[in-house]
Structure formats: C-alpha cells, structure tokens
C-alpha positions as a Python dict, from the first residue, in 0.01 Angstrom:
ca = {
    (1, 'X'): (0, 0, 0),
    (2, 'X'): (-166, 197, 248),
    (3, 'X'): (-87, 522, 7),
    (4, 'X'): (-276, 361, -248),
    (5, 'X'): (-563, 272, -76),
    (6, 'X'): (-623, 613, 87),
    (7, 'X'): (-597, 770, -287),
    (8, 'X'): (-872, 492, -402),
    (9, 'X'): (-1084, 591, -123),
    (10, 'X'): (-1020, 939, -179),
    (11, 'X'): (-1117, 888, -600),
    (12, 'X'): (-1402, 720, -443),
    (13, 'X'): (-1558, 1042, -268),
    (14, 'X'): (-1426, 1251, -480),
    (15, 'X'): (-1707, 1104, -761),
    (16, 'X'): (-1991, 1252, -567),
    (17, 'X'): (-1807, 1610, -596),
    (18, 'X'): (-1892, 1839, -850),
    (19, 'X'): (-1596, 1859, -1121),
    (20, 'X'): (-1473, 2207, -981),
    (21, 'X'): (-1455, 2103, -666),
    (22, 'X'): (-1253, 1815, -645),
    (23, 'X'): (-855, 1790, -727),
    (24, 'X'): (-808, 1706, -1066),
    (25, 'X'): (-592, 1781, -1418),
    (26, 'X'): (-751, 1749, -1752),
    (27, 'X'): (-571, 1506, -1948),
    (28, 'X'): (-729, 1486, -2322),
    (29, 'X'): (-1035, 1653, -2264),
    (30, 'X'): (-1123, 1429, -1964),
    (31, 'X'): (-1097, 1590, -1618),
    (32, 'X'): (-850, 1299, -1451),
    (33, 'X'): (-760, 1246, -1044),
    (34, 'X'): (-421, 1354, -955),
    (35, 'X'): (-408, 1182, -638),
    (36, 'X'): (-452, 788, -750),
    (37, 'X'): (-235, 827, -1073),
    (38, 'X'): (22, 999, -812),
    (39, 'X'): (-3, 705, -546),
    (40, 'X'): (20, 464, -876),
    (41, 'X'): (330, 624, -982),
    (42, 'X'): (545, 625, -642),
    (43, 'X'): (427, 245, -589),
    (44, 'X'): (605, 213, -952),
    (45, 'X'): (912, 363, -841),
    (46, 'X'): (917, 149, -482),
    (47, 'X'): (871, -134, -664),
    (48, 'X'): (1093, -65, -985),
    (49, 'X'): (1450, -222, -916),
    (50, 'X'): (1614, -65, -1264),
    (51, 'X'): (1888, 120, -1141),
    (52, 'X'): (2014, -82, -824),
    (53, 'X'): (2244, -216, -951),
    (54, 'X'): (2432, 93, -1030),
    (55, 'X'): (2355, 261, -714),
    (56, 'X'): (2539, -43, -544),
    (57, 'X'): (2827, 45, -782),
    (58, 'X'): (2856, 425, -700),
    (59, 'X'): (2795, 317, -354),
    (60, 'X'): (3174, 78, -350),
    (61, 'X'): (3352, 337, -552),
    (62, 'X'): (3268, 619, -295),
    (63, 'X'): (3355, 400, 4),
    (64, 'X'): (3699, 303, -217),
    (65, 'X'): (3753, 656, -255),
    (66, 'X'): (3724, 803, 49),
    (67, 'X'): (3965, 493, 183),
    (68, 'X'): (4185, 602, -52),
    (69, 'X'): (4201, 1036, 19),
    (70, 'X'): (4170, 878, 407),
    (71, 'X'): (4536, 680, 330),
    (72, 'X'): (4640, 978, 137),
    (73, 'X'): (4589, 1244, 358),
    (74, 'X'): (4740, 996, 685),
    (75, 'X'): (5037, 965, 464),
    (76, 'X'): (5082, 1328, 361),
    (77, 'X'): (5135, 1442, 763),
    (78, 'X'): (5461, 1215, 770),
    (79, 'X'): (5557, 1320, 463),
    (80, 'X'): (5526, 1667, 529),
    (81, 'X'): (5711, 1594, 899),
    (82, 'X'): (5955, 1431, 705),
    (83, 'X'): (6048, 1720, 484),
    (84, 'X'): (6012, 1942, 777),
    (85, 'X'): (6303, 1735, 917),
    (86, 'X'): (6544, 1754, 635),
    (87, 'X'): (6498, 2134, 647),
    (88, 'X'): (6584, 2171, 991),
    (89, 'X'): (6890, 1985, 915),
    (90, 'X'): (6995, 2240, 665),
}
C-alpha cells in the first residue's frame, strides 16, 4: 500500500514536469507513467492467489522427495557395508 501511494504522489508531481522530463513510456500515442501502472501491477500479483495452490503442491512433493533420496541414501551405506562383508568372506 505504501508502494502505491508513493507512485500516486510521485504521478502527482510528475504533472507539473514538462513531458521530457519526467519518467514515462508512450503507450498509443499518449505519453503514460511507468511508475503507478508498475506499483498497480505488483499490488496485482500480491494480491492475486492463482497459483497457490500448486505451489503448495510442488512444495509436499519436494519435501516427499527429499525424505525419500534421505531413506535411500541411509539405506545404501548398509547395503554397501553389507556387500563389503560378503566379499571379505570370500
């Protein structure tokens, strides 16, 4: 919120400036603020709650995984002591 109201404020003095000196793009012919339509668009994306969901998802398969390579790599030493005890028997 505070973003957004420091970009207003900033559009705001940025009216008295001549055209060339302030920041701006030109969007159809119109010479257009960056800094508001920036601030607009991250307070979109903080507030846009699309793709949770499947971040929550990735999030429980990574912890499963690295469980699983944790338990695989704890049972791989006694195997590998194991097999290093049947050769010594040879």
């Amino acid at each position: 919120m505070r973003i957004l109201r420091l970009a207003r404020r900033a559009s705001q003095q940025n009216k008295a400036a001549a055209p060339s000196r302030r920041f701006s793009a030109l969007s159809c012919g119109k010479l257009v603020p960056i800094l508001p339509r920036a601030a607009s668009r991250i307070g979109e994306f903080a507030r846009d709650e699309a793709g949770t969901t499947a971040i929550e998802y990735c999030l429980i398969a990574s912890f499963i995984f690295l469980a699983i390579v944790s338990a695989f790599q704890a049972v791989g030493v006694e195997v590998a002591a194991l097999y290093t005890a049947i050769a010594g028997n040879f």
